[in-house]
Backbone as JSON Lines, residues from 0, in Angstrom:
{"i":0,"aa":"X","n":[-4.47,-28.42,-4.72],"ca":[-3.15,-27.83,-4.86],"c":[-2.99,-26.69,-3.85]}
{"i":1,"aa":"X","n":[-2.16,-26.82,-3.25],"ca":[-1.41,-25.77,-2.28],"c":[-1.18,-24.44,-2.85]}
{"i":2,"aa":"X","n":[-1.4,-23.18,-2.51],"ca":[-0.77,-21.92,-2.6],"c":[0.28,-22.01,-2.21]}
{"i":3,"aa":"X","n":[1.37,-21.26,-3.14],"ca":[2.86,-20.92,-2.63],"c":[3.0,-20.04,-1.39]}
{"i":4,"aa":"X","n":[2.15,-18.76,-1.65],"ca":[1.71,-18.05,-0.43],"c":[0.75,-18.24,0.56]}
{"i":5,"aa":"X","n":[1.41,-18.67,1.76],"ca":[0.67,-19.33,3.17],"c":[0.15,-17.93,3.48]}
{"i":6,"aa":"X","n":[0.81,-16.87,4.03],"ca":[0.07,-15.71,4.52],"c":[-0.57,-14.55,3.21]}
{"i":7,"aa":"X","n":[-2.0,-14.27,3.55],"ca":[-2.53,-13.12,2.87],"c":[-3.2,-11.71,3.5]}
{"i":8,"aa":"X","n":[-2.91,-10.97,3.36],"ca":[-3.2,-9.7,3.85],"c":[-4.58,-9.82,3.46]}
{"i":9,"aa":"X","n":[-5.6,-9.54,4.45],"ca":[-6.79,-9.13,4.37],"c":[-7.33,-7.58,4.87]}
{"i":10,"aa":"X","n":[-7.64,-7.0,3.92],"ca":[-8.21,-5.54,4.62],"c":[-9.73,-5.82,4.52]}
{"i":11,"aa":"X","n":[-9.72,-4.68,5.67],"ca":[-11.58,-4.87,5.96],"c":[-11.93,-3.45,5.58]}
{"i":12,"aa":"X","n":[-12.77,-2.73,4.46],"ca":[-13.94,-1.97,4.25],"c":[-15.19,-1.99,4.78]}
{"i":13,"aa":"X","n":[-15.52,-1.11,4.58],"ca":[-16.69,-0.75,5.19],"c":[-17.9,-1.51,4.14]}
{"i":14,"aa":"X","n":[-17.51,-0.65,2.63],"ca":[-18.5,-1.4,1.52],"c":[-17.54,-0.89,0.53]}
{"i":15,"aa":"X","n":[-16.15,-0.67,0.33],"ca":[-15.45,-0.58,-1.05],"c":[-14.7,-1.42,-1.64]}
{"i":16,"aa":"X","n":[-14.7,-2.63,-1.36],"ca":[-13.99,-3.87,-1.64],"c":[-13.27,-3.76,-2.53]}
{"i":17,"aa":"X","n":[-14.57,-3.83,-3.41],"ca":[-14.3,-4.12,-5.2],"c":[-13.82,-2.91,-5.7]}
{"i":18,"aa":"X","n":[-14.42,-1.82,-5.11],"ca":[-13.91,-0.7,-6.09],"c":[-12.31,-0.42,-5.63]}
{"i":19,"aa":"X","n":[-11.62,-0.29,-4.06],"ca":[-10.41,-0.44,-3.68],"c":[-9.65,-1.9,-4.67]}
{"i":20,"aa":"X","n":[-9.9,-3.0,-4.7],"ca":[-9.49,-3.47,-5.41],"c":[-9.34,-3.16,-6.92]}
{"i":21,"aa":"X","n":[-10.44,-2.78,-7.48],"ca":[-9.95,-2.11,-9.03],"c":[-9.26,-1.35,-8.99]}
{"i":22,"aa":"X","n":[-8.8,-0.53,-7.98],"ca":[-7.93,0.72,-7.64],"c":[-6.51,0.32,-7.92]}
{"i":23,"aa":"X","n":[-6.6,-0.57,-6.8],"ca":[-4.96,-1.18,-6.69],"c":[-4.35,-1.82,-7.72]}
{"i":24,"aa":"X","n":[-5.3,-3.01,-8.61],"ca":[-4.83,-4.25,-9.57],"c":[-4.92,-3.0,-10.47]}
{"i":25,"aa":"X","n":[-5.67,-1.4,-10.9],"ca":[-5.36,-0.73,-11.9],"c":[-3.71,0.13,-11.68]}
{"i":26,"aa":"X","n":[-3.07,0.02,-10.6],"ca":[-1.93,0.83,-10.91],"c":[-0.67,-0.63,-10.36]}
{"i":27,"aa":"X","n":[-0.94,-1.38,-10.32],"ca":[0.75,-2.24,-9.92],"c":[0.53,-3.55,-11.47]}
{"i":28,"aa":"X","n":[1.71,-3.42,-11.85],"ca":[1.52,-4.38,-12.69],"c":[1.53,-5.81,-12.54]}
{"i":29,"aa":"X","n":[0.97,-6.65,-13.57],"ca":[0.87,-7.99,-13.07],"c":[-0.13,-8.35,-11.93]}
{"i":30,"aa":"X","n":[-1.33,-7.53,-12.09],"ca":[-2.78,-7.78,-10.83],"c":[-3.59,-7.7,-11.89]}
{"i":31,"aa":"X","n":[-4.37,-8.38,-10.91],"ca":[-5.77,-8.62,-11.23],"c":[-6.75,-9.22,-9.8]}
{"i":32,"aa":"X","n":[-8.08,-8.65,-10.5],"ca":[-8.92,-9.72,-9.59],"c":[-9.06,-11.28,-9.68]}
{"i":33,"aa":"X","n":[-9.16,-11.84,-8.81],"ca":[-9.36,-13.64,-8.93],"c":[-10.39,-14.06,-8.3]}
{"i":34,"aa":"X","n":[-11.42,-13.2,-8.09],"ca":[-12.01,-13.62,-7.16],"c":[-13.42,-12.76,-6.53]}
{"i":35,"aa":"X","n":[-14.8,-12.96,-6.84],"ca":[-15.64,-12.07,-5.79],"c":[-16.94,-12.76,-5.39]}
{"i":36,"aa":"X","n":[-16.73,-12.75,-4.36],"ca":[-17.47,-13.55,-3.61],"c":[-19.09,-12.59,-3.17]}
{"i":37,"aa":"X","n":[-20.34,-13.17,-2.66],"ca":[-21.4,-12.32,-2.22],"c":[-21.89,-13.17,-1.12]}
{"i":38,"aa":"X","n":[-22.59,-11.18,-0.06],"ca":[-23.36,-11.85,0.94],"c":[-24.67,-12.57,0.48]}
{"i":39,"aa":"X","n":[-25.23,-13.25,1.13],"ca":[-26.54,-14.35,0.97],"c":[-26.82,-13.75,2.19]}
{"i":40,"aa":"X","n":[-28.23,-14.72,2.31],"ca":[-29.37,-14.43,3.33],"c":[-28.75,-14.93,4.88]}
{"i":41,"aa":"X","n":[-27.66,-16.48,4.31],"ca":[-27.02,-16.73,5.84],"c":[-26.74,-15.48,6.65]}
{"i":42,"aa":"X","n":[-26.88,-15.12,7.73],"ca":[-26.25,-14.97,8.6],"c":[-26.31,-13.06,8.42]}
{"i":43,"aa":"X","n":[-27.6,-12.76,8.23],"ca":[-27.59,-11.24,6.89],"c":[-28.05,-10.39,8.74]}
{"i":44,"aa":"X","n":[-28.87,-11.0,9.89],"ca":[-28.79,-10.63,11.33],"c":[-27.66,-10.3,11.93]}
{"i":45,"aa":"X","n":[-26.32,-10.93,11.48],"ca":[-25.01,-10.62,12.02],"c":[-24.23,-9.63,11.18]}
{"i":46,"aa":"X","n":[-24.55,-9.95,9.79],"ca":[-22.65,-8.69,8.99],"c":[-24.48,-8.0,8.49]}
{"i":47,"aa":"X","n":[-25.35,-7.87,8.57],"ca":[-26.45,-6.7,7.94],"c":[-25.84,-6.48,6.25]}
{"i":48,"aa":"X","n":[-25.25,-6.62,5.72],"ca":[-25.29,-6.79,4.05],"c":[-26.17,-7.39,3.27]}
{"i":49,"aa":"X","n":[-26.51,-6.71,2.66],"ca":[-27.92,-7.11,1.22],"c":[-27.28,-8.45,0.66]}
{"i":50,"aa":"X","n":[-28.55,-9.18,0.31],"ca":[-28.14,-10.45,-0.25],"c":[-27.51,-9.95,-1.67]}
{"i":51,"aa":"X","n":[-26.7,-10.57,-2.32],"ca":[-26.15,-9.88,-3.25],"c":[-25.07,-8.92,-3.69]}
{"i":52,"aa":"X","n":[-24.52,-7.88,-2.73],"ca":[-23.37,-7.87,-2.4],"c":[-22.29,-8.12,-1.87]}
{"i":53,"aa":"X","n":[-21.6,-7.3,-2.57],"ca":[-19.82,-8.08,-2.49],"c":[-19.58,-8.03,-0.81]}
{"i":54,"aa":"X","n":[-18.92,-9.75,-0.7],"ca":[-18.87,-9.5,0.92],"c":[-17.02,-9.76,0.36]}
{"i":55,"aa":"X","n":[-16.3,-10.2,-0.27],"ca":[-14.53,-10.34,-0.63],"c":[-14.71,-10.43,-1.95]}
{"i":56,"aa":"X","n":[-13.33,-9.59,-2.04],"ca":[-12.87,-9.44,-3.54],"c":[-11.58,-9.78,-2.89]}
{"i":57,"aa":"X","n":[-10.83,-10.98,-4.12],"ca":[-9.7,-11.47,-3.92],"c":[-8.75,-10.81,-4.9]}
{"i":58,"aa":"X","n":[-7.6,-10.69,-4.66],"ca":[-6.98,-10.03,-5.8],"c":[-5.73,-10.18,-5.49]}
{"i":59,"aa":"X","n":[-4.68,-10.09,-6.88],"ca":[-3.31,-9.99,-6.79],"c":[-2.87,-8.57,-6.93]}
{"i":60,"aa":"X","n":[-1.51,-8.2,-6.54],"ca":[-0.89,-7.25,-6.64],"c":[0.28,-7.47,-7.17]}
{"i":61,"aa":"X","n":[0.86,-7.86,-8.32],"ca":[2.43,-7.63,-8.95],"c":[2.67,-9.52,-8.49]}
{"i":62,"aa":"X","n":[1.6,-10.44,-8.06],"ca":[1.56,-11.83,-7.81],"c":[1.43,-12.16,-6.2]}
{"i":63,"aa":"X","n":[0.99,-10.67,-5.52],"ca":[0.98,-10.84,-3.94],"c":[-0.37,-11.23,-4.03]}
{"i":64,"aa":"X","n":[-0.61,-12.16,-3.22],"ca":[-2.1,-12.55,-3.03],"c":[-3.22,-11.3,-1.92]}
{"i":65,"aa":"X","n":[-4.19,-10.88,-1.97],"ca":[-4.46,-9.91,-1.14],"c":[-6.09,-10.16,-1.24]}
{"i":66,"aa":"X","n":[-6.67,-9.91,0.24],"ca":[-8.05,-10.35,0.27],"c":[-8.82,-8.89,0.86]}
{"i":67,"aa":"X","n":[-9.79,-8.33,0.17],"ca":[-10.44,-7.38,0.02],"c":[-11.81,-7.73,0.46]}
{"i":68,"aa":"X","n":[-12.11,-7.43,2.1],"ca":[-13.96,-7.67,2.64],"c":[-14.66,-6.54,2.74]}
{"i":69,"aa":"X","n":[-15.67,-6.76,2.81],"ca":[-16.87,-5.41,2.78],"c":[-17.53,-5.9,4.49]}
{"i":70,"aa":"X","n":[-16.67,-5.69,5.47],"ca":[-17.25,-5.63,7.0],"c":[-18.11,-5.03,7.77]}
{"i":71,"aa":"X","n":[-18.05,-3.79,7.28],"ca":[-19.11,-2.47,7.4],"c":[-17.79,-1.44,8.07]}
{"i":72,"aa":"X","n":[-18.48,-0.69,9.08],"ca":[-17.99,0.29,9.54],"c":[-17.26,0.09,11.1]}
{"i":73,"aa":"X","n":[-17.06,-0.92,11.27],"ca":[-16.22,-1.32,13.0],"c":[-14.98,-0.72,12.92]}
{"i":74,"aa":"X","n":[-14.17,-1.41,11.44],"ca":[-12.78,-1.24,12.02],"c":[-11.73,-0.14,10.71]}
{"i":75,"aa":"X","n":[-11.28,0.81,11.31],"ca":[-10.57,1.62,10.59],"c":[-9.22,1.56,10.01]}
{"i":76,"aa":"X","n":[-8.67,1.96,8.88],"ca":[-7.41,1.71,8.96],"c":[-6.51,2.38,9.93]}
{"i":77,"aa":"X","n":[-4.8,2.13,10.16],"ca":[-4.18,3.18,10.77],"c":[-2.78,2.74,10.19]}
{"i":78,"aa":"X","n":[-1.89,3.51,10.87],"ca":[-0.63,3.61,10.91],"c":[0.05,2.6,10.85]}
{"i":79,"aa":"X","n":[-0.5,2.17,11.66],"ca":[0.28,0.84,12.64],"c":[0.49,-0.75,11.27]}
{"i":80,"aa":"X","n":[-0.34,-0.46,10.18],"ca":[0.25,-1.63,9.34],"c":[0.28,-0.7,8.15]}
{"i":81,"aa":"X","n":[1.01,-1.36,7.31],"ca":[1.41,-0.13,5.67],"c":[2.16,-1.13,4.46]}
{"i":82,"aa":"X","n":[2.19,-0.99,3.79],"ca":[2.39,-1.79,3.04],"c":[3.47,-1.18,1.78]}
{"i":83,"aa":"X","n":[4.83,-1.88,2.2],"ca":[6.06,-1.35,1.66],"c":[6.19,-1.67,-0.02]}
{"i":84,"aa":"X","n":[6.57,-0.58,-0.8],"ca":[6.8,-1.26,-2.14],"c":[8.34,-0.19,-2.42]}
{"i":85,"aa":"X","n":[8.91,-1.59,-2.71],"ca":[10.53,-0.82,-3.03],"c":[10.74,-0.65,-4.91]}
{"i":86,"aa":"X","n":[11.45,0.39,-5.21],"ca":[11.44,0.93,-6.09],"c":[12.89,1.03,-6.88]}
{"i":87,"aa":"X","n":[13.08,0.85,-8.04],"ca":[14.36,1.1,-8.51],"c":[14.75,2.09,-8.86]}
{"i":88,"aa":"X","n":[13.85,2.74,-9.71],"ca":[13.91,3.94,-10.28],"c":[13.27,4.96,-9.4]}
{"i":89,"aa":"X","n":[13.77,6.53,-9.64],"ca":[12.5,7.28,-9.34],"c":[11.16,7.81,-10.32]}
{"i":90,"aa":"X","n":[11.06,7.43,-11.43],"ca":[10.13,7.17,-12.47],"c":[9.3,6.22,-11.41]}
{"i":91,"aa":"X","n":[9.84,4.99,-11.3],"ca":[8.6,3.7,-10.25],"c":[8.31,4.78,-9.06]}
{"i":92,"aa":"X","n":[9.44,5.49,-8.78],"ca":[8.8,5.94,-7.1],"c":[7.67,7.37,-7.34]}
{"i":93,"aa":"X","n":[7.8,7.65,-8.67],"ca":[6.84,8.96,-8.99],"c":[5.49,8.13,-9.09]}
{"i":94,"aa":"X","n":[5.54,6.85,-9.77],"ca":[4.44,6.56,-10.49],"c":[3.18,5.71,-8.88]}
{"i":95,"aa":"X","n":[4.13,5.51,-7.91],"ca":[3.42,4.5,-7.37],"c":[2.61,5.93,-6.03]}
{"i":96,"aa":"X","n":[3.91,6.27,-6.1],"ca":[3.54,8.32,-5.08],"c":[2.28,8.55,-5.92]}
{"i":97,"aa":"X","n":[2.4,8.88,-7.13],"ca":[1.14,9.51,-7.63],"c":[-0.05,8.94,-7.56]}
{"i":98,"aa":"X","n":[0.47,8.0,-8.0],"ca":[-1.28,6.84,-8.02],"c":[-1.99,6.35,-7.06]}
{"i":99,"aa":"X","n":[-0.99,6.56,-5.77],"ca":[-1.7,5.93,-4.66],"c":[-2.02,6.68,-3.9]}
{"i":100,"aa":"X","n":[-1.39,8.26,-4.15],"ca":[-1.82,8.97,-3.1],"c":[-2.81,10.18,-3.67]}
{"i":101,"aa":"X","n":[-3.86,9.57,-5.32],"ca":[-4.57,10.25,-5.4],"c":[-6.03,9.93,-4.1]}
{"i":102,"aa":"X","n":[-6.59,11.34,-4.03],"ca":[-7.78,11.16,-3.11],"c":[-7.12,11.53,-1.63]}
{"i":103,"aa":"X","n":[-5.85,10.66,-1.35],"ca":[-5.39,10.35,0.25],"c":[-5.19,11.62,1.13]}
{"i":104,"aa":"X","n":[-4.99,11.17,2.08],"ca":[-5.06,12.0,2.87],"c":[-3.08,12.99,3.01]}
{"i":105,"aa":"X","n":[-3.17,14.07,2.57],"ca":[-1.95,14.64,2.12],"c":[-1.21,14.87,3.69]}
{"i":106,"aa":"X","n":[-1.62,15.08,4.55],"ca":[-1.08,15.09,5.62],"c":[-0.71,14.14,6.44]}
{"i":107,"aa":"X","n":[-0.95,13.03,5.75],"ca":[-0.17,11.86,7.05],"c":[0.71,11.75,5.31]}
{"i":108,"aa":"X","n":[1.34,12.62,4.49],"ca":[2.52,11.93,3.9],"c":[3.71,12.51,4.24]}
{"i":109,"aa":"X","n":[4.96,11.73,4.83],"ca":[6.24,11.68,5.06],"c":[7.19,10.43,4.83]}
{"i":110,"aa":"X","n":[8.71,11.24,4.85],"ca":[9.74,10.33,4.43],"c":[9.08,8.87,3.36]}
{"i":111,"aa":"X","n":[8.57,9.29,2.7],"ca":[8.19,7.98,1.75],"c":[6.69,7.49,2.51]}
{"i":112,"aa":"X","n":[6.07,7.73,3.25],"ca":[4.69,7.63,3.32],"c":[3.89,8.33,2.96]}
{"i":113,"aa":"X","n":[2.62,7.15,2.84],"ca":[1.68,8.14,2.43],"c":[-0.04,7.35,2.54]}
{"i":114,"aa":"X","n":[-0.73,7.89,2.78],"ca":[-1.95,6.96,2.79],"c":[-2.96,7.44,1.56]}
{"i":115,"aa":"X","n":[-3.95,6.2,1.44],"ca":[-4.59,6.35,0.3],"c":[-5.8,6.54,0.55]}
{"i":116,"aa":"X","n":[-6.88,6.5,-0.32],"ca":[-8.18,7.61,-0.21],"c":[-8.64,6.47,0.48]}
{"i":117,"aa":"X","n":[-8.77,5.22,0.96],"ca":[-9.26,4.54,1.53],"c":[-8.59,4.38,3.01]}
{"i":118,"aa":"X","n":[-7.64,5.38,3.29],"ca":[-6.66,4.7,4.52],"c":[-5.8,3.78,4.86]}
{"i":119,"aa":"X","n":[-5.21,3.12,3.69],"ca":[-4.35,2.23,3.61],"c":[-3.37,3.08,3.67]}
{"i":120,"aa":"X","n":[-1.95,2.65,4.74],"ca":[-0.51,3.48,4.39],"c":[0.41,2.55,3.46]}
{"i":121,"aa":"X","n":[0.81,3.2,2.89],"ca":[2.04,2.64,2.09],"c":[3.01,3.78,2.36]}
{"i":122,"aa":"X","n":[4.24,2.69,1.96],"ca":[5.92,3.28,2.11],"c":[6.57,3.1,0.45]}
{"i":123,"aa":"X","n":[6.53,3.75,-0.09],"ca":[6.9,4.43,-1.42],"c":[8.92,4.33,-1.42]}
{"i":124,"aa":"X","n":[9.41,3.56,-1.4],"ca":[10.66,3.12,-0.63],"c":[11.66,2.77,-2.2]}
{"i":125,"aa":"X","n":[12.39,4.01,-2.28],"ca":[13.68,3.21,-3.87],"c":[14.94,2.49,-2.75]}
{"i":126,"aa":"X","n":[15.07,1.33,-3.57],"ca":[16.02,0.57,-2.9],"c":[17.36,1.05,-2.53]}
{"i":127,"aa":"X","n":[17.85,2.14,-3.02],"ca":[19.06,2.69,-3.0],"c":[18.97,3.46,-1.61]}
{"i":128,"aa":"X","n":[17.25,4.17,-0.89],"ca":[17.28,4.78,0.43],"c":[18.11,3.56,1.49]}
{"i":129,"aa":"X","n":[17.4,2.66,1.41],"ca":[17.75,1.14,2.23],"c":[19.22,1.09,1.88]}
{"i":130,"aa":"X","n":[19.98,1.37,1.02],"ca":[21.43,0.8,0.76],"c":[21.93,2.02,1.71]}
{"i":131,"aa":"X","n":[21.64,3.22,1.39],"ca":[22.18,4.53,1.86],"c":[22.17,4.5,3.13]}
{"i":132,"aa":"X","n":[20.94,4.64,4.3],"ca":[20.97,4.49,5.4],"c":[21.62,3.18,6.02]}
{"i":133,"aa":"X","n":[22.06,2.22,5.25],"ca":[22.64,0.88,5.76],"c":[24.38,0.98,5.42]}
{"i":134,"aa":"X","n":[24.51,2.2,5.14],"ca":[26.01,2.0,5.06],"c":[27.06,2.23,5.78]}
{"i":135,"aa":"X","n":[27.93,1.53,5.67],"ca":[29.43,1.39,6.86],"c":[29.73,2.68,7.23]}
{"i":136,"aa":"X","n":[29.58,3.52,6.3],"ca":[29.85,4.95,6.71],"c":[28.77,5.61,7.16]}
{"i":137,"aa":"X","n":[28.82,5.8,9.31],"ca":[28.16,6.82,9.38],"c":[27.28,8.3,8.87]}
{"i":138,"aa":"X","n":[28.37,8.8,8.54],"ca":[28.5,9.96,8.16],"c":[27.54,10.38,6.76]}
{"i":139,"aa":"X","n":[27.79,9.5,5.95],"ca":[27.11,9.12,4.51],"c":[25.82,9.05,5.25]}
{"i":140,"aa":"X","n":[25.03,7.61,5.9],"ca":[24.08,7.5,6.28],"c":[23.23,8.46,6.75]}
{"i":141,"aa":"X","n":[23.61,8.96,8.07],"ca":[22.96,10.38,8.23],"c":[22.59,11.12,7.84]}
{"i":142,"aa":"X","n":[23.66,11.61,7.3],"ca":[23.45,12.79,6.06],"c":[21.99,12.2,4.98]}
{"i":143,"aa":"X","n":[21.9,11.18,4.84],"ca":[20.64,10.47,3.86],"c":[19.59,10.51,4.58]}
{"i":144,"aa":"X","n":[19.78,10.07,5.81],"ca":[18.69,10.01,6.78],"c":[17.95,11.53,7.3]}
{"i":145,"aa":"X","n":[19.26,12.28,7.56],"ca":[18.88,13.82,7.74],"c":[17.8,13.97,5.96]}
{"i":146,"aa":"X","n":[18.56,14.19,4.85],"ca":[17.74,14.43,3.78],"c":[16.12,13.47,3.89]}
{"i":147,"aa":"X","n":[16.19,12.68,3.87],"ca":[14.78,11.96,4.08],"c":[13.56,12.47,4.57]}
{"i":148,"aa":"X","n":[14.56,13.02,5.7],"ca":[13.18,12.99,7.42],"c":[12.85,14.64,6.78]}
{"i":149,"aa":"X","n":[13.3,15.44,5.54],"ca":[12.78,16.58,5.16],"c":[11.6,16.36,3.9]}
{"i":150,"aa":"X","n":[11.96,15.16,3.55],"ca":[10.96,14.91,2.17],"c":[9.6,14.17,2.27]}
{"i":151,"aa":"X","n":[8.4,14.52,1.7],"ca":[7.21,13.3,1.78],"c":[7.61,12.66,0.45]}
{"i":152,"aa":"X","n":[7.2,13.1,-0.75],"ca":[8.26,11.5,-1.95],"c":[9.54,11.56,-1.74]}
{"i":153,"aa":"X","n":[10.17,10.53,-1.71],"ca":[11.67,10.3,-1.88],"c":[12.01,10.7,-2.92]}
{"i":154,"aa":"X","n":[12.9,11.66,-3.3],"ca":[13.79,12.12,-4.0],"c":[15.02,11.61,-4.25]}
{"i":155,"aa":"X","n":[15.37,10.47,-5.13],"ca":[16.69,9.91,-5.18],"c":[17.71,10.89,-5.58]}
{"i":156,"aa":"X","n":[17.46,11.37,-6.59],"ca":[18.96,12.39,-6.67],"c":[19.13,13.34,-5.54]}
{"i":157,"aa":"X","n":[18.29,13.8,-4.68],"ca":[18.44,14.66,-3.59],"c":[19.01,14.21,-2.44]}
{"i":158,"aa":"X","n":[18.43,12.64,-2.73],"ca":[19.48,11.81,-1.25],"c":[20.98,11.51,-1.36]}
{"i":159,"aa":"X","n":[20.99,11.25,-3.2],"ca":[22.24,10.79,-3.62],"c":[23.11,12.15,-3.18]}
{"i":160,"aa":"X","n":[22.46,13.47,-3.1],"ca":[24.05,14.76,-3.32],"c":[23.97,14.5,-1.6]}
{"i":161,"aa":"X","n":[23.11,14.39,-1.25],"ca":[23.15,14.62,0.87],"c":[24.22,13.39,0.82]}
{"i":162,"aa":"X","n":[23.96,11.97,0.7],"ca":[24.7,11.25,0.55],"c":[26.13,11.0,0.8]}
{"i":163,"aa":"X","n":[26.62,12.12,-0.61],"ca":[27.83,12.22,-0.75],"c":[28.28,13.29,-0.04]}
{"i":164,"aa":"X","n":[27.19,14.13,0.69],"ca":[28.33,15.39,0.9],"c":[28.07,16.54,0.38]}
């Protein structure tokens, strides 16, 4: 049987697979792990991992499929990929700000970013910012966009008064 989802995000750790994965499937609802795989003796001259540990932990996020490796120490996270979760409420946008950006690094957080104790960025995003900056009216937009580019969590009622004026 086919997966519905053709593409899966794979992050590479150093050696926190499993525990980044319990991290994540513990704060988005509807996750879990599906999956943990171990290094063996194959090939133990090339990735150097103990027979026996976790080389992928597979896991869902809210039904996103997501693949979690233990690579070692080559490759770091950065900027350059992040992983958007849009929000209805600001209750969702407090809860996902808080949880993800315990540990993280407090200084790369702006306008709705923020990275996590492992270096993953996420964008902490309530759907109403996206309506605001997308609207016919200049003037409105800006003004949202001006409020934004001052905040690291999004503040919906703070965008809503810039918003209006």
């Amino acid at each position: 049987m086919q997966s519905a989802q053709k593409i899966t995000p794979c992050l590479w750790f150093d050696d926190q697979a499993e525990e980044a994965a319990n991290f994540y499937t513990g704060i988005f609802p509807h996750s879990k792990i599906t999956a943990i795989s171990r290094y063996g003796e194959a090939g133990r001259e090339v990735h150097g991992k103990a027979p026996g540990s976790v080389m992928v932990a597979a896991f869902e996020l809210d039904g996103q499929a997501f693949t979690a490796l233990n690579g070692g120490p080559v490759f770091k996270f950065n900027e350059a990929v992040s992983f958007q979760i849009s929000c209805e409420t600001q209750m969702e946008t407090d809860h996902y700000w808080r949880r993800l950006s315990e540990g993280g690094d407090e200084a790369a957080q702006q306008c709705g970013w923020l990275k996590d104790k492992y270096g993953v960025s996420w964008q902490v995003v309530p759907r109403v910012l996206i309506e605001m900056l997308g609207d016919a009216d200049q003037a409105k937009a800006r003004r949202a966009m001006a409020a934004m580019m001052q905040m690291k969590k999004i503040d919906i009622e703070q965008l809503r008064r810039a918003f209006a004026g």
